[in-house]
DRENDO-1510 file (C-alpha; in Angstrom, 1 decimal, always signed):
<recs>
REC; n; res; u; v; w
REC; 1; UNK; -17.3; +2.3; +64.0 .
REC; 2; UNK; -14.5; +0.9; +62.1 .
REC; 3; UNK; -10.6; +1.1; +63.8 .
REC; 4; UNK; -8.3; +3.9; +63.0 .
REC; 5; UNK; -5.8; +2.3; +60.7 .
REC; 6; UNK; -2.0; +3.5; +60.3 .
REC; 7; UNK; -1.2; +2.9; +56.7 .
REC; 8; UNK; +2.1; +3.9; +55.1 .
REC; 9; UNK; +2.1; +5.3; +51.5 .
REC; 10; UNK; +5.4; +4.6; +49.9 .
REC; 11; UNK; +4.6; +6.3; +46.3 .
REC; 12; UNK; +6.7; +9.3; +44.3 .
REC; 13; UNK; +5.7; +12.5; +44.2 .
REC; 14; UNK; +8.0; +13.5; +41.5 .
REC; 15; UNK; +5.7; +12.2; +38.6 .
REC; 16; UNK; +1.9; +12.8; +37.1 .
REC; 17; UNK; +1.8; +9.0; +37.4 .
REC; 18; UNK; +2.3; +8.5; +41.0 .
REC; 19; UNK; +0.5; +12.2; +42.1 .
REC; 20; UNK; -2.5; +10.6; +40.7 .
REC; 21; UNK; -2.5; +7.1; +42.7 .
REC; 22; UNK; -2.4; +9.4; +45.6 .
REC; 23; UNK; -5.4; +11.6; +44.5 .
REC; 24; UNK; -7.1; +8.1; +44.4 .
REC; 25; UNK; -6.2; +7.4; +48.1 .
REC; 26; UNK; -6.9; +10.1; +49.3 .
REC; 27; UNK; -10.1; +10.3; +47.7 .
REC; 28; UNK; -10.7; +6.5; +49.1 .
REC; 29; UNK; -9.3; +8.0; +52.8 .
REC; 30; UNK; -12.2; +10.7; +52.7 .
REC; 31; UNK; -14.8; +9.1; +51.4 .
REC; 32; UNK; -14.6; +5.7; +53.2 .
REC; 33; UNK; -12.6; +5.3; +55.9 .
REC; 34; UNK; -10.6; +7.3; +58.5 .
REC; 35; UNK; -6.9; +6.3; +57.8 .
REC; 36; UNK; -4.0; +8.0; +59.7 .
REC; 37; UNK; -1.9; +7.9; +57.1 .
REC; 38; UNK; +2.5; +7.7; +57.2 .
REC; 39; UNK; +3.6; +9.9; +53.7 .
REC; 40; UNK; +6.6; +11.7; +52.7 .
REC; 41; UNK; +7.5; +13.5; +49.6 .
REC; 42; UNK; +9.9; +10.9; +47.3 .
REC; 43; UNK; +11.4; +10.1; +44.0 .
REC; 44; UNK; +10.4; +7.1; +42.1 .
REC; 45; UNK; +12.8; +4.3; +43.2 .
REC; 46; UNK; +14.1; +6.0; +46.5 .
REC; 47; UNK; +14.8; +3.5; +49.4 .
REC; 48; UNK; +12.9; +2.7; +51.9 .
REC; 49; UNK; +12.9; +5.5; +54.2 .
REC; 50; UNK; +14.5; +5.7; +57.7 .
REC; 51; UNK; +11.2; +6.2; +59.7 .
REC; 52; UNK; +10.1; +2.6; +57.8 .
REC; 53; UNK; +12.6; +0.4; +59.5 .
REC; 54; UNK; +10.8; +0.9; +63.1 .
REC; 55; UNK; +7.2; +1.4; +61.8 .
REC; 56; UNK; +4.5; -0.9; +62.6 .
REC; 57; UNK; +1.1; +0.1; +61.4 .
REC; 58; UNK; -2.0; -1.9; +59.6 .
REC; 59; UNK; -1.0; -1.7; +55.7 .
REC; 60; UNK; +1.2; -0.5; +53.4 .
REC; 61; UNK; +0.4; +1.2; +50.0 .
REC; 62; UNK; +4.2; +1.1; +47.8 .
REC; 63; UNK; +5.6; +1.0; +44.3 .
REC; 64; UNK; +7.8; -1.8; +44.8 .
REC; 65; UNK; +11.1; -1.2; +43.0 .
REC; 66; UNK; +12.9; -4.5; +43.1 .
REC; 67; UNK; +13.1; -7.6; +45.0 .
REC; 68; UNK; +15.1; -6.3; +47.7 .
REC; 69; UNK; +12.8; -3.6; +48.4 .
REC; 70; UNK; +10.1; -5.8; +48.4 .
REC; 71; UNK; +11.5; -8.6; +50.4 .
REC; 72; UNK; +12.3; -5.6; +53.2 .
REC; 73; UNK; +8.2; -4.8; +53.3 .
REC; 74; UNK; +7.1; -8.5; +53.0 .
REC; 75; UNK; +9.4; -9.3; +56.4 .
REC; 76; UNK; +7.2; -7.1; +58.3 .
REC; 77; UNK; +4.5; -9.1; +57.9 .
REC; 78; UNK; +1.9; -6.3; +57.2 .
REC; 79; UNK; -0.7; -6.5; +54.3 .
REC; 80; UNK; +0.8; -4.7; +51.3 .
REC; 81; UNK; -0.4; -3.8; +47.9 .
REC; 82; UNK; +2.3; -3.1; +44.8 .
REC; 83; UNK; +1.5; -0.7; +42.9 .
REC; 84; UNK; +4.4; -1.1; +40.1 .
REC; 85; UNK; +4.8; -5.0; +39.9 .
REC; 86; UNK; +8.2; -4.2; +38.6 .
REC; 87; UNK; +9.9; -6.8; +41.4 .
REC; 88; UNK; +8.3; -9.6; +39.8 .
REC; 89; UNK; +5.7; -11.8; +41.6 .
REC; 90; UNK; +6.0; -11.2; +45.5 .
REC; 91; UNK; +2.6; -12.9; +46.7 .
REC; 92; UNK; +0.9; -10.1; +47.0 .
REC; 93; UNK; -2.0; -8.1; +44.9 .
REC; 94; UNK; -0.9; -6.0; +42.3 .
REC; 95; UNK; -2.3; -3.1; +40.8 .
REC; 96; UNK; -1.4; -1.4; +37.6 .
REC; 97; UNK; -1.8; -0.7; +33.9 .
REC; 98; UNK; -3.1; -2.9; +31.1 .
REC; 99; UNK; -0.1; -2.3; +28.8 .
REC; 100; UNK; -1.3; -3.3; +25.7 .
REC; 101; UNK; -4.1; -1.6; +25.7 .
REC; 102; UNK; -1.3; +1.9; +26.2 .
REC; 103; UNK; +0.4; +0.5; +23.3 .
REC; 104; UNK; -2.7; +0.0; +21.1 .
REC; 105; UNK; -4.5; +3.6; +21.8 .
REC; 106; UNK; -1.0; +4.9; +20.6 .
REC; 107; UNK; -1.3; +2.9; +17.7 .
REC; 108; UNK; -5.2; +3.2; +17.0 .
REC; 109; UNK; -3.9; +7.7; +17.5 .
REC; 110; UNK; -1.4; +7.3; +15.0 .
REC; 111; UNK; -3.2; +5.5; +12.5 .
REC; 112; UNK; -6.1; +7.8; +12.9 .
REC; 113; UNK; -4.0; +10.3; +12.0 .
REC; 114; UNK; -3.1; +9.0; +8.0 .
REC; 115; UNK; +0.8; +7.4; +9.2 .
REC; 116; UNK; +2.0; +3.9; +7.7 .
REC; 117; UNK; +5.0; +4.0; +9.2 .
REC; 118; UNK; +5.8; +3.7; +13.4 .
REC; 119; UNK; +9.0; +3.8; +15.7 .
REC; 120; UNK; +9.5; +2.6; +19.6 .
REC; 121; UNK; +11.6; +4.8; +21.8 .
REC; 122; UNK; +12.0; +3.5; +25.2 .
REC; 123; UNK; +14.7; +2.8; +28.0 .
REC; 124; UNK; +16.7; +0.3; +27.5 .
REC; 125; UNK; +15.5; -3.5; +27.2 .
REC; 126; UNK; +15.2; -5.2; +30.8 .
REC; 127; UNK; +15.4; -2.0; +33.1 .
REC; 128; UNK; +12.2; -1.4; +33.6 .
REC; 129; UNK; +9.4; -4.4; +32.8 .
REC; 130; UNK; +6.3; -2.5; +31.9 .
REC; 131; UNK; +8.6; -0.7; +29.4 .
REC; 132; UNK; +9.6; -4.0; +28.1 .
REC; 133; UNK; +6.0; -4.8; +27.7 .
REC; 134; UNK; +4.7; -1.4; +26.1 .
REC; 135; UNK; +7.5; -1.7; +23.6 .
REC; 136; UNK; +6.7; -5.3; +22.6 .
REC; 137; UNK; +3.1; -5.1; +22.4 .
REC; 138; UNK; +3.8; -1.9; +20.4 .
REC; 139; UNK; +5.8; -3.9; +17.6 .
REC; 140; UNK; +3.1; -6.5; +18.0 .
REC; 141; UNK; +0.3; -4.7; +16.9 .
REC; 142; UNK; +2.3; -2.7; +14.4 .
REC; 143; UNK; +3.1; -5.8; +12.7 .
REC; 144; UNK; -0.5; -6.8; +12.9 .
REC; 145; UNK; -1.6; -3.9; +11.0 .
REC; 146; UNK; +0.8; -4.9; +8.2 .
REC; 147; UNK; +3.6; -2.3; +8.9 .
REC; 148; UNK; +7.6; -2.9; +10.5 .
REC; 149; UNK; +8.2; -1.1; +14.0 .
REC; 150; UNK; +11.6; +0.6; +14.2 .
REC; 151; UNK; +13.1; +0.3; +17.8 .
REC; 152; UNK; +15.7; +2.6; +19.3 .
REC; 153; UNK; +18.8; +0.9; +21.0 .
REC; 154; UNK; +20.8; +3.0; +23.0 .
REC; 155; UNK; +24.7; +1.7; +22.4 .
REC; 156; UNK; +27.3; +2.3; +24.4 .
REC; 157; UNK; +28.9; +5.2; +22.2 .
REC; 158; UNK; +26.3; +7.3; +24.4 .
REC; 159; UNK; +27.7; +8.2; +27.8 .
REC; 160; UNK; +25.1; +7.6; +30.5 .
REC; 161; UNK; +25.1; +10.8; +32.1 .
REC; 162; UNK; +26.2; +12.9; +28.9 .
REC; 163; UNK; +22.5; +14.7; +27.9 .
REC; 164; UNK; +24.0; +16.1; +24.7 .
REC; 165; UNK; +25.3; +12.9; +23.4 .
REC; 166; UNK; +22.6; +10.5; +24.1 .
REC; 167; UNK; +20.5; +12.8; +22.3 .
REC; 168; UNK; +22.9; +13.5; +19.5 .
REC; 169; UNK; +22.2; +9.5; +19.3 .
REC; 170; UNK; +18.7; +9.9; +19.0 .
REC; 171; UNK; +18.7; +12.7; +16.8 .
REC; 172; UNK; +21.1; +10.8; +14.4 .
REC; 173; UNK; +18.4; +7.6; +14.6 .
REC; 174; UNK; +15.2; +9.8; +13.7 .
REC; 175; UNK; +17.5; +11.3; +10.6 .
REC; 176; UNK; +17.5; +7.7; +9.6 .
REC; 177; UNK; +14.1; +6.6; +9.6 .
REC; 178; UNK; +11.1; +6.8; +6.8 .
REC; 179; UNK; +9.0; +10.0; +6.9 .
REC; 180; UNK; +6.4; +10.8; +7.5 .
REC; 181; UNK; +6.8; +8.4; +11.1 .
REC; 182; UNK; +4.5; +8.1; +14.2 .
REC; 183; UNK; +7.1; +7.4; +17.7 .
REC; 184; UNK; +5.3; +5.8; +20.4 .
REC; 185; UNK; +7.5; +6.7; +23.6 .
REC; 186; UNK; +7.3; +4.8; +26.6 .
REC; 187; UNK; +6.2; +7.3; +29.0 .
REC; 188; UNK; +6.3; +11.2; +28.7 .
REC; 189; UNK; +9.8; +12.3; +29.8 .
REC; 190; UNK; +11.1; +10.3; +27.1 .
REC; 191; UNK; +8.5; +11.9; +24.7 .
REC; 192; UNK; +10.4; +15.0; +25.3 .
REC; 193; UNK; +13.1; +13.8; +24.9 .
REC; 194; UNK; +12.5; +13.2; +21.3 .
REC; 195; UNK; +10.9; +16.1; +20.7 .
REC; 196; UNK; +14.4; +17.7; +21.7 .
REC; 197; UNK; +16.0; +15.7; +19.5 .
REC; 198; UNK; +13.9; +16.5; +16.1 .
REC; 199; UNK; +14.7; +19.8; +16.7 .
REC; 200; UNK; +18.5; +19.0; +17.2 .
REC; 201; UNK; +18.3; +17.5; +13.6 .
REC; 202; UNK; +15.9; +19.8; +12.4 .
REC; 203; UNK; +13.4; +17.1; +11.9 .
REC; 204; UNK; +9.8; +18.9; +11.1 .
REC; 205; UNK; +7.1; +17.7; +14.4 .
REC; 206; UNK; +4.2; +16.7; +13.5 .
REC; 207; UNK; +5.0; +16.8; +9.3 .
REC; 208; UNK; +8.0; +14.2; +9.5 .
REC; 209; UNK; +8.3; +13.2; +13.1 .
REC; 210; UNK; +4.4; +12.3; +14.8 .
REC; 211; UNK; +5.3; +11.7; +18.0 .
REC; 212; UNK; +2.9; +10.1; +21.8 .
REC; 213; UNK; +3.9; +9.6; +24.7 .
REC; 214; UNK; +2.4; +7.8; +27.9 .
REC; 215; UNK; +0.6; +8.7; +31.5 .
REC; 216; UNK; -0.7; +12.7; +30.0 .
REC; 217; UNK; +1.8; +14.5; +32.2 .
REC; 218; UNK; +0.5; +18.2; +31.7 .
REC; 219; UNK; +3.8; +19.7; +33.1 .
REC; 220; UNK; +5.8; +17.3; +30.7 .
REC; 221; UNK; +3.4; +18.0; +27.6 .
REC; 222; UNK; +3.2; +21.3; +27.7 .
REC; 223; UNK; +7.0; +21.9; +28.8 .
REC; 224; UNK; +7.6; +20.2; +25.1 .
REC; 225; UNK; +7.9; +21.9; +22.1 .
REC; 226; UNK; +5.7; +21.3; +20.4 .
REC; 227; UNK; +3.2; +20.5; +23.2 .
REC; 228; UNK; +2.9; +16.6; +23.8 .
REC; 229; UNK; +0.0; +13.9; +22.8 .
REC; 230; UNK; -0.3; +11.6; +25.5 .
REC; 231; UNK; -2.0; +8.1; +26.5 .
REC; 232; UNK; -3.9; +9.1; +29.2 .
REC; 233; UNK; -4.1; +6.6; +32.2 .
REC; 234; UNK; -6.4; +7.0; +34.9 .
REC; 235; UNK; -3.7; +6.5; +38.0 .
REC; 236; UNK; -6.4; +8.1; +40.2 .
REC; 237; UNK; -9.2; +5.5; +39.8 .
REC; 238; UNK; -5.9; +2.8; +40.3 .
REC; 239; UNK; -5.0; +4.2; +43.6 .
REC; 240; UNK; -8.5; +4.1; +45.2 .
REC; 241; UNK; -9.5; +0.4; +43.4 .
REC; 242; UNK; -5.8; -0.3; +45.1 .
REC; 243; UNK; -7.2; +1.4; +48.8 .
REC; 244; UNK; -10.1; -0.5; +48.1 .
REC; 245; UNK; -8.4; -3.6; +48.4 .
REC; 246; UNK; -6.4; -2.8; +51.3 .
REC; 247; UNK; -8.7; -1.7; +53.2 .
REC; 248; UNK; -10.4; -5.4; +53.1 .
REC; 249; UNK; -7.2; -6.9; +53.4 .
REC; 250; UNK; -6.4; -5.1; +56.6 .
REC; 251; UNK; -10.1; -6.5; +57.9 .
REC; 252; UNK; -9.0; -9.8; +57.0 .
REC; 253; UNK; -11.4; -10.3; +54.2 .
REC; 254; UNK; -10.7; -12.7; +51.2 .
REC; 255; UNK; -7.4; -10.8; +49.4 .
REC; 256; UNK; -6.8; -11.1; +45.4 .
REC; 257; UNK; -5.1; -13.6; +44.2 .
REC; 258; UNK; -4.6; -12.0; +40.4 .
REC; 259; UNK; -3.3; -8.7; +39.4 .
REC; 260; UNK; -5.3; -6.2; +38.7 .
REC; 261; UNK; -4.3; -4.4; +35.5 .
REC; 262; UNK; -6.8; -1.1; +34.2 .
REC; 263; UNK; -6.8; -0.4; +30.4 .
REC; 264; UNK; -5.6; +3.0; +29.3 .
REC; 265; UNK; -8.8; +5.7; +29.2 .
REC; 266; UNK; -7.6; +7.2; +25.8 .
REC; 267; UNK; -5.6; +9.6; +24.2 .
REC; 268; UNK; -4.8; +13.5; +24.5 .
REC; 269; UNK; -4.3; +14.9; +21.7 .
REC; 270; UNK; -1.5; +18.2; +21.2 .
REC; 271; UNK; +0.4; +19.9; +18.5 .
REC; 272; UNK; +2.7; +16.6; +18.5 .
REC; 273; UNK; +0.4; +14.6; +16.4 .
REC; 274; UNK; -1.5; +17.4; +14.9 .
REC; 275; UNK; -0.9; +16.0; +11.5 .
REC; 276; UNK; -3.2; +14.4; +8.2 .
REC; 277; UNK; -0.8; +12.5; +6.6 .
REC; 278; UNK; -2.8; +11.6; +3.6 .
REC; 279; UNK; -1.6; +12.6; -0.1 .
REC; 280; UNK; -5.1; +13.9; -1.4 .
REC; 281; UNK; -5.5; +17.7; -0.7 .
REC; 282; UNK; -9.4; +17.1; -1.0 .
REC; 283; UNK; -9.6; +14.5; +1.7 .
REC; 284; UNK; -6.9; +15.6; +4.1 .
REC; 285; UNK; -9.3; +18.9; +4.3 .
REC; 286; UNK; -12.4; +17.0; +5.2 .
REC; 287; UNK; -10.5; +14.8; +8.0 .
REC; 288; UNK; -9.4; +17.6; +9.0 .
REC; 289; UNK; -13.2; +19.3; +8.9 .
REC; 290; UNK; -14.7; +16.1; +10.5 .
REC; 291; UNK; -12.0; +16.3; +13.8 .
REC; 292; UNK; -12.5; +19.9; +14.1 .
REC; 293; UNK; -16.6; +19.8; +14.0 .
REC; 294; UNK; -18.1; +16.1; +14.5 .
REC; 295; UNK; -19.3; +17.1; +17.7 .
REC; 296; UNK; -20.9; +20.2; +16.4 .
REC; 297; UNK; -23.9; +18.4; +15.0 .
REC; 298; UNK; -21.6; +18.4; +11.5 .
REC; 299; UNK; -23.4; +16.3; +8.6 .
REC; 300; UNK; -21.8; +15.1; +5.3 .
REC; 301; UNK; -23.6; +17.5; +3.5 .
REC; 302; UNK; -21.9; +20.0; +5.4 .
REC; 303; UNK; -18.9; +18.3; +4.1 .
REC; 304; UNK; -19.2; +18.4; +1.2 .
REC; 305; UNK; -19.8; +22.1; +0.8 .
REC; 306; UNK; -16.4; +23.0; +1.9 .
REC; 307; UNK; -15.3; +20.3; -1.1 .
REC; 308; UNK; -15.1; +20.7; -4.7 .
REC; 309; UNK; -16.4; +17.0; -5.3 .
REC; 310; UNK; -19.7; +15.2; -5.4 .
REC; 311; UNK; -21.3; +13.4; -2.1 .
REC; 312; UNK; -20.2; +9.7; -4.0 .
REC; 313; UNK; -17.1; +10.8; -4.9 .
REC; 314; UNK; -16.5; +11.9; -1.3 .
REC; 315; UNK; -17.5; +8.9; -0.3 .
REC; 316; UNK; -15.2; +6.5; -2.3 .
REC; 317; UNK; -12.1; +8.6; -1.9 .
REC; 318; UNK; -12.9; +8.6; +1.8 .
REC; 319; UNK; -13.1; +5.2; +2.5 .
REC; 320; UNK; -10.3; +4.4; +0.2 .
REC; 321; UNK; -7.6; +6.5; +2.1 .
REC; 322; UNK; -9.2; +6.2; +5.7 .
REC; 323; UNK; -11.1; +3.1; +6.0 .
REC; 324; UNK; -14.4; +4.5; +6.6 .
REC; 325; UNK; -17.0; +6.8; +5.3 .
REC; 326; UNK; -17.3; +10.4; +6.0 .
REC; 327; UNK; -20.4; +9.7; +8.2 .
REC; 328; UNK; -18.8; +6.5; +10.1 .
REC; 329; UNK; -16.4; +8.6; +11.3 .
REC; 330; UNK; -18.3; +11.8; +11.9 .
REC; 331; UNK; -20.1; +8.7; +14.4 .
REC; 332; UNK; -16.5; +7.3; +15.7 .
REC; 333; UNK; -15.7; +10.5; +16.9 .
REC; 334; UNK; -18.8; +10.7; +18.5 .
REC; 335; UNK; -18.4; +8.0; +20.3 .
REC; 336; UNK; -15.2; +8.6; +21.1 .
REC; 337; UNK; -15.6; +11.5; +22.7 .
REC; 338; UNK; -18.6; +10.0; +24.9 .
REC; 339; UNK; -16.5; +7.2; +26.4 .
REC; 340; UNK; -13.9; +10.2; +27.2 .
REC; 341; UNK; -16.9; +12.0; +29.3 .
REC; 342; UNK; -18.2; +8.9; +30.3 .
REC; 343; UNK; -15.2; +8.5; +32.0 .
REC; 344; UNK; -13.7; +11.6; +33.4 .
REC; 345; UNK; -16.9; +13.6; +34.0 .
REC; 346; UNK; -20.2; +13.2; +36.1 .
REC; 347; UNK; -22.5; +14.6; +33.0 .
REC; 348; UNK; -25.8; +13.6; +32.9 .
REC; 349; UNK; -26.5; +11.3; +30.0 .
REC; 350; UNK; -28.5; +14.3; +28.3 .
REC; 351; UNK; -25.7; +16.7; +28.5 .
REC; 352; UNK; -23.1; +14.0; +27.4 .
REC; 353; UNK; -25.7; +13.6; +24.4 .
REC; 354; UNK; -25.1; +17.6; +23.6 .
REC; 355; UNK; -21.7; +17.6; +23.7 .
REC; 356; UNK; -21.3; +15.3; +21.4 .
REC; 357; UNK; -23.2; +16.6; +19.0 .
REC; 358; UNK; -26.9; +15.1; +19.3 .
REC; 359; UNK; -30.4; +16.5; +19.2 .
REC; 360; UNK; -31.8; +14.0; +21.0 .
REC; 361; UNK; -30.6; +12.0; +23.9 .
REC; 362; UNK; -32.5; +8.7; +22.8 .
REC; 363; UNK; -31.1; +9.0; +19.6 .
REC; 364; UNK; -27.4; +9.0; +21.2 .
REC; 365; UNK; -28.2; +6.1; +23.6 .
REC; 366; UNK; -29.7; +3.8; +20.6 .
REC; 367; UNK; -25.6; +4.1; +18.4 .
REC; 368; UNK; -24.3; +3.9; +21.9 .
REC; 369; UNK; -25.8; +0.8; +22.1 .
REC; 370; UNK; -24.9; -0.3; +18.8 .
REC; 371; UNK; -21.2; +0.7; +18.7 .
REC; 372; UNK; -20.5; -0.8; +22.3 .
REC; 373; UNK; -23.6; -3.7; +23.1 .
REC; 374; UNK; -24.5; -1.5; +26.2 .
REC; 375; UNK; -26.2; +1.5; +27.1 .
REC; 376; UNK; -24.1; +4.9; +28.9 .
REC; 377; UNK; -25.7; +4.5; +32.0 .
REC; 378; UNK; -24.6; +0.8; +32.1 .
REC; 379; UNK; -21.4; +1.7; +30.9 .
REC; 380; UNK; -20.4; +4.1; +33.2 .
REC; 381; UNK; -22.2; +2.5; +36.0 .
REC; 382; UNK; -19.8; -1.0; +35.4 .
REC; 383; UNK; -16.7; +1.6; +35.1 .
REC; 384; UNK; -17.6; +2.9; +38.8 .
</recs>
């Protein structure tokens, strides 16, 4: 029988983001080991706590908030895993998010949704680094798909601690910009925020002002008005990978000598972006038809009876505005929605093949297959 191991957990309680590393440990704690495990509730970036400076247990489990804090764990000598890699490199394994892949589901949401034109909001540059690196891979891929990213900068006419006039600043910024406009925020408190602020300057949400956020908060979302899209990330399945790895660093096996970053599981989608903006009536009803049903066993020809236009024309104004034909992106939702329960669900195969919209469970496997070069079974088996 394995040793009882004391582990502290130095992780907030205060956001969705941190609650769901601790599902994953805990998850880890009951399914694998038998950790007696040192918690209290927390803020992200509170201080070491007092109990801390005379604790000596097996491993330690912390958000790192900057080099002091991290230099404090390091001196105790015991195995640690970050979980924020906001300190910089300290030695140690890391485990976070992949934050390009945040920026470019925001992006790849956005677009879906008809807009041309994209904005940043995030904290200010150099406070926190994964912001820094959301917000530059952001413009990045915005400039790739042929478009200019607007970035707000906070000056210093805004008082720190003044709510009203920082977002009198921000209100006065989204006046300013080209609509219709898809914000990308860096996480989902600052989403809000901006949804406070279009309605401060009367701005119209979704029609002018398309706005995601980051880490699918459900308090945060639905506290906003209008509820919030969000980049979901699956913090649970980082905090058990991240017990995982403690657990053989505390047995003195072989410890990682790379970060481990996880790519973000997708987007949920809310009034926020609940928008077509496309300048064909014709077409902006059947992209609207196709997200409502494609996973209601909807064909073209069912299409194109709600339409006043013929199956080719359909099909060449289609592809003109979105990129794709009607059926390609009947199939993209498809597929999109089978990674989705793939992913967060423990569905059999046959009633993943249902859901989205299939007769026949051979049938969904074989444009698995050819979307992604692997079957479901493989690809949720490599995800576990």
């Amino acid at each position: 029988m394995k040793p009882k191991r004391d582990v502290a957990v130095l992780i907030e309680t205060s956001r969705e983001y941190g609650r769901g590393l601790l599902r994953g440990v805990a998850r880890f704690n009951r399914e694998a080991t038998n950790w007696s495990i040192y918690f209290k509730q927390q803020d992200l970036g509170a201080p070491l706590p007092d109990w801390f400076k005379t604790w000596r247990g097996d491993g330690i489990l912390a958000r790192v908030t900057d080099r002091k804090m991290g230099r404090a764990i390091l001196k105790t000598g015991i195995p640690l895993i970050d979980l924020r890699g906001a300190a910089g490199p300290l030695g140690v394994p890391s485990f976070g998010i992949e934050n390009t892949s945040v920026a470019r589901a925001a992006l790849d949401h956005l677009v879906d949704c008809g807009l041309k034109q994209f904005a940043f909001v995030g904290e200010p540059t150099g406070r926190y680094l994964y912001d820094d690196l959301r917000r530059n891979a952001f413009v990045s891929l915005v400039q790739q798909h042929g478009s200019t990213c607007h970035v707000f900068k906070k000056t210093d006419a805004a008082k720190e601690n003044d709510w009203k006039s920082q977002q009198q600043e921000l209100a006065n910024w989204l006046v300013d910009l080209p609509k219709p406009i898809g914000v990308m925020c860096c996480h989902d408190d600052r989403g809000r925020q901006v949804l406070d602020a279009c309605q401060r300057a009367n701005l119209l949400v979704p029609d002018q002002v398309a706005v995601i956020g980051v880490d699918n908060d459900e308090f945060l979302c639905q506290l906003s008005d209008p509820a919030l899209t969000s980049v979901n990330i699956d913090a649970e399945r980082i905090g058990f990978e991240a017990a995982v790895q403690l657990d053989r660093l505390m047995n003195d096996q072989t410890k990682l000598s790379q970060p481990v970053w996880f790519e973000a599981t997708g987007v949920v989608a809310r009034q926020s972006t609940d928008i077509i903006a496309c300048d064909d009536p014709i077409i902006a009803k059947a992209i609207r038809l196709i997200r409502q049903q494609a996973c209601n066993q909807l064909t073209v020809d069912d299409v194109e009876k709600h339409l006043p236009i013929s199956r080719s024309l359909l099909n060449r104004r289609f592809k003109e505005i979105v990129g794709r034909t009607p059926k390609q992106e009947i199939v993209r939702l498809q597929m999109q929605r089978a990674i989705e329960l793939l992913q967060q669900s423990s569905a059999s195969i046959e009633s993943i093949s249902e859901q989205c919209g299939f007769n026949e469970a051979w049938y969904f496997i074989s444009i698995f297959r050819k979307h992604f070069g692997i079957t479901p079974a493989k690809y949720r088996g490599h995800r576990s």
